[in-house]
TORTI-708775 format. One record per atom (N, C-alpha, C, CB): x, y, z. Coordinates in steps of 0.05 Angstrom, whole numbers, plus 5000, padded with zeros to 4 digits. Glycine has a CB too. Example, Ala and Ser with C-alpha at 12.3 -4.5 7.8 and 13.67 -1.06 7.14 Angstrom:
! TORTI-708775
526448865156 524649105156 526449345156 522649115181 525749555142 527349795143 525850015157 528249885114 
END
This chain:
! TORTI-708775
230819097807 229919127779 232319117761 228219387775 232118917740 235118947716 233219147707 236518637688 236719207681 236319407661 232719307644 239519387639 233118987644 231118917631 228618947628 231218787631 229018927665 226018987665 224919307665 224918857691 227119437669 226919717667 225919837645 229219827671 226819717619 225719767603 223119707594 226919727594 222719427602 219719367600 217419617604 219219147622 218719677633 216619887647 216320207636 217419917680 219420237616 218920447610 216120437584 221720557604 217120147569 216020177542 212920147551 217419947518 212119987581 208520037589 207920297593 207419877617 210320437609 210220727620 209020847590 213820867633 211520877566 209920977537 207920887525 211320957516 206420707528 204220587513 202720797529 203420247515 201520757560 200020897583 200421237573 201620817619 201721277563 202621587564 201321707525 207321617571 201921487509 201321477481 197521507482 202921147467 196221367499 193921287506 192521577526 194320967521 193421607543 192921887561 194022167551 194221847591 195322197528 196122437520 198622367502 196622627544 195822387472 198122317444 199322467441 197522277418 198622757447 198822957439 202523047445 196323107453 202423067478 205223037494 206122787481 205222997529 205622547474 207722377464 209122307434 206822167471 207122447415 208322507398 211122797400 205922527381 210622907417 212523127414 215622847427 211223497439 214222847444 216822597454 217722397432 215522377481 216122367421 217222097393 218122317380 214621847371 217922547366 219622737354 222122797362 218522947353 222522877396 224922877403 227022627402 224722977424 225522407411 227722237404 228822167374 227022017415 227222207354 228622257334 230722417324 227522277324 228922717335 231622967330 235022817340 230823317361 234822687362 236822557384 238022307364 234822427418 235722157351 237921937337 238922147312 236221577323 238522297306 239622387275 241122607273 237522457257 241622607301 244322827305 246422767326 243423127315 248122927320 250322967346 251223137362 252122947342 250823097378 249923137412 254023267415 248422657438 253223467416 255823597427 256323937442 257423577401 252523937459 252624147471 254524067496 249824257478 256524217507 258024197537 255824107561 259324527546 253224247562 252024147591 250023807576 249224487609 250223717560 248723467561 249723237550 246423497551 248223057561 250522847559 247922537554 253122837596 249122367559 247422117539 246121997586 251421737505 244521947593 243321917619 244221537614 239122057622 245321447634 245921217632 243220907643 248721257648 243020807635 240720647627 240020617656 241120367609 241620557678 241020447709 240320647718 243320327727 240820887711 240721197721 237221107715 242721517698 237221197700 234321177677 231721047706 235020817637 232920837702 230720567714 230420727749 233020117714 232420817766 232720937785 230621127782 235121027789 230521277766 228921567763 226621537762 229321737740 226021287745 222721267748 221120967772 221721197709 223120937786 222820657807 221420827830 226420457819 219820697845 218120777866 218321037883 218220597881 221221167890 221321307904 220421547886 223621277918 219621617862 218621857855 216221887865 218621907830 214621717881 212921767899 213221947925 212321547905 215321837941 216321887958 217222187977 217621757950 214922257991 215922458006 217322548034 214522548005 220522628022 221922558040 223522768061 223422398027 221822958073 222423198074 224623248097 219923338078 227323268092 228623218130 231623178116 227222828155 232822958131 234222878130 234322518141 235423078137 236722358131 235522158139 235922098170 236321958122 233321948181 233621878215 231622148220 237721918233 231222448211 230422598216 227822828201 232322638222 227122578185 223722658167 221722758176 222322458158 220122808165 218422998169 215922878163 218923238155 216322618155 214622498145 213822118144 215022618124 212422028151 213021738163 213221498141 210621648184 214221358135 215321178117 217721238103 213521128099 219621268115 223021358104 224021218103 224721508115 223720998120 226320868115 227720798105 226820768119 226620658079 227720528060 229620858038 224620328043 227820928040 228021278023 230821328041 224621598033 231421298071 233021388086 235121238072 232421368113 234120918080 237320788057 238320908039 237020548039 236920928021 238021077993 238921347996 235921087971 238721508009 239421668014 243321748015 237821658033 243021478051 245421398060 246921278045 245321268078 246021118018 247421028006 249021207983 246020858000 247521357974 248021547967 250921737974 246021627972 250221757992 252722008006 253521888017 252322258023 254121548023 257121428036 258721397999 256520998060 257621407974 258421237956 260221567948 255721047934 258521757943 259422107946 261422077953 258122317966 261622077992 264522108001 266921957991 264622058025 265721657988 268321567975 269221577955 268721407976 267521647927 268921707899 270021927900 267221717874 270122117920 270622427917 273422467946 266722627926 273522247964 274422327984 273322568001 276622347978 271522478004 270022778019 269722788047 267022838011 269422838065 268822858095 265222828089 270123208113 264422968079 260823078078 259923128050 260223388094 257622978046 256123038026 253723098026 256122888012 252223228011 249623248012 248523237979 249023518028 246523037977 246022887957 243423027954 246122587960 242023217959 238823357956 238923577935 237523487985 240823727931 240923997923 239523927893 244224147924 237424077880 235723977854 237624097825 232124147856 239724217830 241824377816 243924387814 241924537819 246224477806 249224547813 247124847814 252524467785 245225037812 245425307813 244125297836 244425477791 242325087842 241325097872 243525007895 238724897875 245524907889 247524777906 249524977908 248524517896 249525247890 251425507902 250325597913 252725707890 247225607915 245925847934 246325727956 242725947931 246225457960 246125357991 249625357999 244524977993 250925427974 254325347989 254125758003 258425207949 253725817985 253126187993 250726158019 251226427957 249826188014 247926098042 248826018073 246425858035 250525858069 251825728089 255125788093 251425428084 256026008081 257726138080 258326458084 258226048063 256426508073 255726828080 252626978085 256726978054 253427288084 251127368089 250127648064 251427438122 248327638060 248027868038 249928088044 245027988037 250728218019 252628458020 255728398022 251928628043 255828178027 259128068026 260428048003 259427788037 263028098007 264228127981 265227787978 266928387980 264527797947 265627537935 267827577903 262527347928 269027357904 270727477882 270627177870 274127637890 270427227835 269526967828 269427107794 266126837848 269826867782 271026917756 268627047738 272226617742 269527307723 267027487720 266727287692 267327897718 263427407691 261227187663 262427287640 256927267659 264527527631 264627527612 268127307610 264127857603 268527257624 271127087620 270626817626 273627177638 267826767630 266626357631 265026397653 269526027639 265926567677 263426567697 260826467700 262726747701 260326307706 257226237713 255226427718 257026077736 252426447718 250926617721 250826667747 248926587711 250826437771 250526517798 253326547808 248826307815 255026707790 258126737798 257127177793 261626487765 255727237802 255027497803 253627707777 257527597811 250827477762 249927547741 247127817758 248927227722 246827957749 245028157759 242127967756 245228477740 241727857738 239627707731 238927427754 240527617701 241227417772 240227217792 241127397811 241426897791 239527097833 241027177864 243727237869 240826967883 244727207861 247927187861 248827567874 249527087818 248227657840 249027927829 246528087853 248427977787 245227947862 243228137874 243228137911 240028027860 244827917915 244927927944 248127937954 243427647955 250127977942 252127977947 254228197925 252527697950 256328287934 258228427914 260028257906 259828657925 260528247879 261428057860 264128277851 259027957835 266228117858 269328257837 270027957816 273528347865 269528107797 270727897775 273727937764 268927917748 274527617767 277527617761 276827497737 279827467781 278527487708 279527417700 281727167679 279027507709 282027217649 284327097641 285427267625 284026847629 289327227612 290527327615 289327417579 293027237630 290127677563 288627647538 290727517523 287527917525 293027467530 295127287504 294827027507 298627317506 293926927526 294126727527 291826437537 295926777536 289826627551 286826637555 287226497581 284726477532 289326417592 288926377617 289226417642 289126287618 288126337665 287526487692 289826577696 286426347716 288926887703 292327007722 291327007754 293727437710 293026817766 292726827788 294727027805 292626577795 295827177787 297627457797 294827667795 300827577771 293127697786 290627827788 288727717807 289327827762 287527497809 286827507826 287327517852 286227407822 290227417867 291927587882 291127787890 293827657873 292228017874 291928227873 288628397881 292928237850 287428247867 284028297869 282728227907 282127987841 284228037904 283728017926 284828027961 283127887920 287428197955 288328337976 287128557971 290928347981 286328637945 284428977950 281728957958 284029187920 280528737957 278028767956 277128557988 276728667922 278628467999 278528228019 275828088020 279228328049 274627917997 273127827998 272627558015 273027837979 269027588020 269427328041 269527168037 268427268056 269827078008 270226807992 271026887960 267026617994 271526627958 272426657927 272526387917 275426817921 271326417892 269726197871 272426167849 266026367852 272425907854 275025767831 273225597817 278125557846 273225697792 271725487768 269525647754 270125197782 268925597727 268025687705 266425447687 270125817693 263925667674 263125377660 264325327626 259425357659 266825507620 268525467588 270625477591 268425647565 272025437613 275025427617 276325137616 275625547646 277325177597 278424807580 281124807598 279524787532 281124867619 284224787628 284024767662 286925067618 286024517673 285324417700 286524727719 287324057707 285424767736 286324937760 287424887774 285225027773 289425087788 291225137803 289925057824 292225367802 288724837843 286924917873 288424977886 285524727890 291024877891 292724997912 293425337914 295324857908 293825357887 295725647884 292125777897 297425797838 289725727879 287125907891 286725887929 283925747875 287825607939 287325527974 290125717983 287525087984 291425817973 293325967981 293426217982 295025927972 291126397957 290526577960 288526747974 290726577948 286326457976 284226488005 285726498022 282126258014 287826358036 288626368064 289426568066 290326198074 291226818054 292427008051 290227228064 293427018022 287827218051 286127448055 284427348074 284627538031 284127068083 282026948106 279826988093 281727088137 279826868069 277226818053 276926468049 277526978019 273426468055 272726088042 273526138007 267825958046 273925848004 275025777983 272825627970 277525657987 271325727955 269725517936 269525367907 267925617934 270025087907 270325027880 267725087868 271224747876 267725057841 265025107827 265924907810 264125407814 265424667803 266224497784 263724277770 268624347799 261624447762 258924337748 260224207733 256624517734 261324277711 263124187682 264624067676 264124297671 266324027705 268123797701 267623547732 271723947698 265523557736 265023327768 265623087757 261323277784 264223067729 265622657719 268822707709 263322457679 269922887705 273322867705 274722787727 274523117700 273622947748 274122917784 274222677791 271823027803 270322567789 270022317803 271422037788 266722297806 272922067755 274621947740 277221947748 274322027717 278422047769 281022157762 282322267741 282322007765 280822417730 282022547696 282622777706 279722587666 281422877728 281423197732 282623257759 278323327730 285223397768 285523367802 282523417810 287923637818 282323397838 280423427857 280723647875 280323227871 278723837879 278624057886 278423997923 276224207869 277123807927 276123717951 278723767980 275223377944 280723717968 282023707988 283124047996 284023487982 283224237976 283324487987 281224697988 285224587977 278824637985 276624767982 275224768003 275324697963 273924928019 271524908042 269724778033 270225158053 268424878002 265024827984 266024667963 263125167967 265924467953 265724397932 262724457925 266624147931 262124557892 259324557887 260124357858 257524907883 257524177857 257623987838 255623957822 258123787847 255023767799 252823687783 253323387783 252623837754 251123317775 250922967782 249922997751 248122787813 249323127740 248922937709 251823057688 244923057688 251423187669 253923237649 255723077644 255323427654 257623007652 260022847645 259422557669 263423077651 258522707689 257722387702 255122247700 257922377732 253622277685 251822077678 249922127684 252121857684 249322257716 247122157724 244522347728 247822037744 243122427739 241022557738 240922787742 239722477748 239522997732 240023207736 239623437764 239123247719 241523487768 241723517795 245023607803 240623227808 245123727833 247123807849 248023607865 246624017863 251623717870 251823647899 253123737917 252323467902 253623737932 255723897963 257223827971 255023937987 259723867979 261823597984 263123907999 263823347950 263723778028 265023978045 266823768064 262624188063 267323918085 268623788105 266423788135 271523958109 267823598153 264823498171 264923758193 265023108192 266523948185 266624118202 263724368199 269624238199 264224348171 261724608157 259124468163 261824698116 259824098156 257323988150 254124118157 257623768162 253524138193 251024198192 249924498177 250324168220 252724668173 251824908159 250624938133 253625058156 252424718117 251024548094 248524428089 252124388091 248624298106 246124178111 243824358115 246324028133 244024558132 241824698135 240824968116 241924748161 243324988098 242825098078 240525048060 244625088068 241524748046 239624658036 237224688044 239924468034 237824498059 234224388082 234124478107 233624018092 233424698117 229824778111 230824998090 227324928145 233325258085 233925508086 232725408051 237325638097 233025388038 233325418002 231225177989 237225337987 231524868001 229624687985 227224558009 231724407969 226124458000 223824368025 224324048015 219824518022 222123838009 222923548010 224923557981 219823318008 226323357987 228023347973 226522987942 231123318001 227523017922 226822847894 228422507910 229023037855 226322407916 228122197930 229221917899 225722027963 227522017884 227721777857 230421957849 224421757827 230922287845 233822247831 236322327856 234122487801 235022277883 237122177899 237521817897 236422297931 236221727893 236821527878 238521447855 235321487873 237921527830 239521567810 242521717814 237821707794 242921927836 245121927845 246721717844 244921987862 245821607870 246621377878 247721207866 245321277885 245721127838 247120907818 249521097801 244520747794 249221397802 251221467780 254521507798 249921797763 253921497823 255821497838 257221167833 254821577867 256421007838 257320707830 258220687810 255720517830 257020747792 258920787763 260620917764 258020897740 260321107763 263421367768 265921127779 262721717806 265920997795 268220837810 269420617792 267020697837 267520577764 268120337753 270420317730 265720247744 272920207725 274420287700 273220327677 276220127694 270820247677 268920317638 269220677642 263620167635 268220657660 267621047668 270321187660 267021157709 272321047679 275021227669 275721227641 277621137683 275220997632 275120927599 274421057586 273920757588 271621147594 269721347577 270621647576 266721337589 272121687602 272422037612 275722037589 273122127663 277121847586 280321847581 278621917548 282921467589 276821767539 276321837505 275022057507 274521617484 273122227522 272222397519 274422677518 270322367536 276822657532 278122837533 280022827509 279122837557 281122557501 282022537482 280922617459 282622377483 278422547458 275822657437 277122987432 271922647456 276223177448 277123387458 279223487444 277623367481 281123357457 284123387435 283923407415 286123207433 282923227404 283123197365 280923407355 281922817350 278423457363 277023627352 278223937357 274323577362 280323947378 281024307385 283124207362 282424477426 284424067346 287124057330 285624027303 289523797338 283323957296 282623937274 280224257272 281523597270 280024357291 278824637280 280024807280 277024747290 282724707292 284824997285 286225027258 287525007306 286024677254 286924707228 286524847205 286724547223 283624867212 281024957188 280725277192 277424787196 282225407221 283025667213 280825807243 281925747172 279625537257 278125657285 280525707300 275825437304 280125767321 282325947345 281725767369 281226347353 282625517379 282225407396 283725677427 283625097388 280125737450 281625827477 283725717485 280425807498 286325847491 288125717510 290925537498 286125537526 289225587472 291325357456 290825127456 293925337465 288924987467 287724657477 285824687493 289724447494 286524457497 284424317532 284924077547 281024247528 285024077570 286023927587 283023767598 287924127608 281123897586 278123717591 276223677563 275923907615 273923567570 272123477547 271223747531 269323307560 271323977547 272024207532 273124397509 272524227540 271624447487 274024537471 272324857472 274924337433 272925097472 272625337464 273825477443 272925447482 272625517410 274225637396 273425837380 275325487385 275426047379 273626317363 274526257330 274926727377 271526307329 270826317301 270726607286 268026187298 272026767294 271827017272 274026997256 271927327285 275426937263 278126797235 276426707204 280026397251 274726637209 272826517186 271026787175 270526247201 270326927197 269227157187 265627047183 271127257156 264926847206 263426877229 262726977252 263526797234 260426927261 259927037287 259026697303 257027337284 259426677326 259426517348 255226337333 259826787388 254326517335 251226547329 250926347295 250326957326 252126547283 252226437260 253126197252 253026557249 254926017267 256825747270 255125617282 259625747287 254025627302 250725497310 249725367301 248725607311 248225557284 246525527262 246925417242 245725687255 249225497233 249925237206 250924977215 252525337183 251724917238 252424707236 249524567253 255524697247 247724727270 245624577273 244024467252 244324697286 244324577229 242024567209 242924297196 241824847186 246424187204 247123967196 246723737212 249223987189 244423827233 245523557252 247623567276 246823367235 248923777275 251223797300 249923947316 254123927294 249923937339 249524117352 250824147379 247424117352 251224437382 254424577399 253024837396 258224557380 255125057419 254025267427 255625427420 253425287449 254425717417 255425997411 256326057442 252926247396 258726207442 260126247466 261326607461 262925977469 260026767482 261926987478 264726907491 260827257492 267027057484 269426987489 271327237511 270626947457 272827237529 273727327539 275127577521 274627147552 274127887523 276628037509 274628127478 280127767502 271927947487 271027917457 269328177453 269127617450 270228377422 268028577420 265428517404 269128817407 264028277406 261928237392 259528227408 262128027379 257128337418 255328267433 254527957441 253628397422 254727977470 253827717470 252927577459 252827677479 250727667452 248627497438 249427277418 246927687422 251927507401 252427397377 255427167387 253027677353 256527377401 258827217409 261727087381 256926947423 263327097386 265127097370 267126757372 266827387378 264826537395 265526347398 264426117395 266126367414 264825797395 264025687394 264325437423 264425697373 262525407436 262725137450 262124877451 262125147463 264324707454 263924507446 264224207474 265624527421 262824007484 263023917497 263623607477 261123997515 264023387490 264823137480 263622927497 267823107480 262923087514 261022717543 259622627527 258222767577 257922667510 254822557498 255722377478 252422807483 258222467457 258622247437 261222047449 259322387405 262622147466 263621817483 262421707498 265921797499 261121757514 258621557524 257121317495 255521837538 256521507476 256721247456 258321197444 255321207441 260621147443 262820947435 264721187417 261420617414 264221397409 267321537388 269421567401 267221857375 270821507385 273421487396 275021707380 274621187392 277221817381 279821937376 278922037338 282821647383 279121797325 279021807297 275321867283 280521467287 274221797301 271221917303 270322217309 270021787323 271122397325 272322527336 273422737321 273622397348 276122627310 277322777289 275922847258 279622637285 273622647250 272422607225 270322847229 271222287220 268022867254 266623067265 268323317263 265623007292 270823387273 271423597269 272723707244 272523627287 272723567231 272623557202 270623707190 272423297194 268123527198 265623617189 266223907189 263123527207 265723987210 264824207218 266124457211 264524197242 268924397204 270624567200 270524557170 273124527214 269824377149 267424407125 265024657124 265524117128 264224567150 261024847151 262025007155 258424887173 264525077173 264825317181 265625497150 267225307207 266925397139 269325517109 268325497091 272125387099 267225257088 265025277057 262525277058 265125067037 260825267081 258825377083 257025067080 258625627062 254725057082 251724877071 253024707052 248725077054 252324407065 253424237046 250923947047 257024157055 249323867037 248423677047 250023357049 246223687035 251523377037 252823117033 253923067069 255823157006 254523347082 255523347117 253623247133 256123647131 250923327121 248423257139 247822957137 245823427129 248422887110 247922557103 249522397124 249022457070 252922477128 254822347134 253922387166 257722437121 252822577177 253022577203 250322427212 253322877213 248322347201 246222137204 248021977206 244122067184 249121867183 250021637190 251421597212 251121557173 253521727221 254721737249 253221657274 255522017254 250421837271 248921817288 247721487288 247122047283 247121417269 245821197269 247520907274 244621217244 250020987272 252320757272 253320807305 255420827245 252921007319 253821107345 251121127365 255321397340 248720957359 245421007372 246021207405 243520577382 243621307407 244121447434 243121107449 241721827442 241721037443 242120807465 241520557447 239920827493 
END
């Protein structure tokens, strides 16, 4: 199937859907508007790439494919089995991996299965606590995480906001955890894997990457690769890489069947064979120089918006960012994280309130802002685009409600289409 015809089928798919329930499709023709008339600059979402697209809705969303491939549960696989295999030979090689597993429906379902296949309830884990970027399944009481295992949270430094791996060290010759989680979902700066695979070996702890947020930096070469000193890589297949939403697993062939059986039968039952598909195609992309193209402006993007909000008096984390990432506290302005939101949503931008490491404001409100860049280099901004948005914003932040910002950022939107 081309892109072409892909589209055909989506636009019969919308007529069929306009006709069987106006109701659901007008809310859908609303969202895609919200989408052309703003800018897309939450950290977890990103613009779904058109081949991705056509994958997701192509035959195998029929398809029940419960097993593994060669070993289903269910009769007519094969083809499902191809894609599968295709899948996780294309994995290993953009990633250099020994083992992949292409099923996990999550990056949050793909830690329970890397925890799963690594430990056992009550084990100590040490892993960057939620108030310094931690993920929720990095020991939130509110998930499995915090509820089946002991969580020590390490840390960044407060002058300078970043990881002290003299603390975690430390954390973890006192606490000899049986693993420990390297990666966060607001930490704008590449990691140490070695110095973290050095401090596992020390204590005879697995070493797990957690890298949802930056997997299209990785699979770009923008970002080192965790793969080669990590037991677990845990991953995401959409955000910065394109493709569908979803996990992935990337170990060595030694853990493999532990992995494997994490997933399937222990945590998921048949596995989405249409966005193991879409994998597939977002894995092929990932390998292509447009991709690295796209990840080199997104980071660069990055750059110019953390230098043009500091200008305006925000507090870029860390001093920069070394990814599509920018984190910056807004109480300098004599904001709250919450309140920066909101005004700049009300213009069309939209980006997240972030509590901040060290920070005394209630979560809720938070004293930060997050900002991601995948969604508007996927459509074409570049550097000086980039810099004009953070402009904007650093307008809302200081002088407050302007409509003339809201006008200008339509237009952006409309000169930059999501597709």
């Amino acid at each position: 199937m081309t892109v072409t015809d892909a589209a055909q089928v989506h636009w019969e798919a919308a007529a069929a859907l306009r006709q069987a329930d106006p109701q659901l499709a007008d809310l859908l023709a609303a969202e895609a508007v919200r989408r052309a008339e703003s800018l897309q600059l939450l950290a977890g979402e990103n613009v779904t790439s058109p081949a991705v697209l056509a994958a997701l809705g192509g035959p195998l969303i029929d398809k029940y494919a419960e097993g593994y491939p060669g070993r289903r549960h269910h009769a007519g696989c094969a083809l499902a089995d191809a894609a599968e295999l295709l899948a996780i030979d294309r994995a290993r090689q953009l990633f250099a991996a020994e083992h992949a597993n292409v099923q996990p429906r999550s990056a949050t379902s793909a830690m329970l299965a890397a925890y799963a296949a690594l430990l056992r309830p009550g084990d100590v884990v040490l892993a960057m606590s939620l108030q310094h970027g931690g993920h929720l399944s990095c020991g939130s009481r509110a998930n499995f995480s915090g509820r089946w295992f002991d969580f020590i949270g390490y840390g960044v430094r407060e002058d300078d906001q970043l990881i002290d791996l003299d603390q975690v060290r430390e954390l973890a010759r006192l606490h000899r955890p049986k693993a420990i989680v390297a990666g966060g979902i607001s930490y704008p700066r590449h990691l140490d894997w070695a110095g973290f695979r050095k401090i596992a070996d020390e204590v005879d702890a697995y070493l797990i990457a957690s890298v949802a947020q930056i997997t299209g930096l990785i699979a770009g070469g923008v970002a080192p690769s965790p793969v080669p000193y990590a037991d677990v890589t845990v991953a995401a297949t959409h955000k910065l890489l394109r493709g569908p939403r979803g996990g992935l697993l990337l170990c060595s062939a030694e853990l493999a069947e532990r992995v494997d059986r994490a997933v399937f039968p222990f945590s998921q039952g048949g596995a989405a064979m249409n966005e193991v598909a879409g994998k597939a195609v977002a894995f092929a992309e990932a390998a292509t120089a447009a991709f690295a193209e796209y990840l080199h402006r997104a980071v660069d993007g990055a750059r110019a918006l953390g230098e043009v909000l500091a200008a305006a008096g925000a507090r870029p984390q860390t001093g920069g960012t070394d990814t599509h990432l920018v984190t910056a506290d807004v109480s300098p302005l004599g904001l709250s994280g919450r309140e920066a939101e909101q005004r700049c949503a009300a213009a069309g931008l939209m980006l997240g309130k972030c509590a901040l490491p060290y920070d005394p404001a209630p979560a809720a409100e938070g004293s930060g802002i997050r900002l991601g860049t995948g969604a508007l280099a996927a459509q074409g901004l570049g550097r000086s685009e980039f810099a004009e948005v953070g402009a904007l914003i650093g307008r809302l932040l200081t002088d407050g409600p302007d409509p003339v910002i809201g006008a200008r950022v339509r237009e952006l939107a409309a000169a930059f289409g999501v597709r």
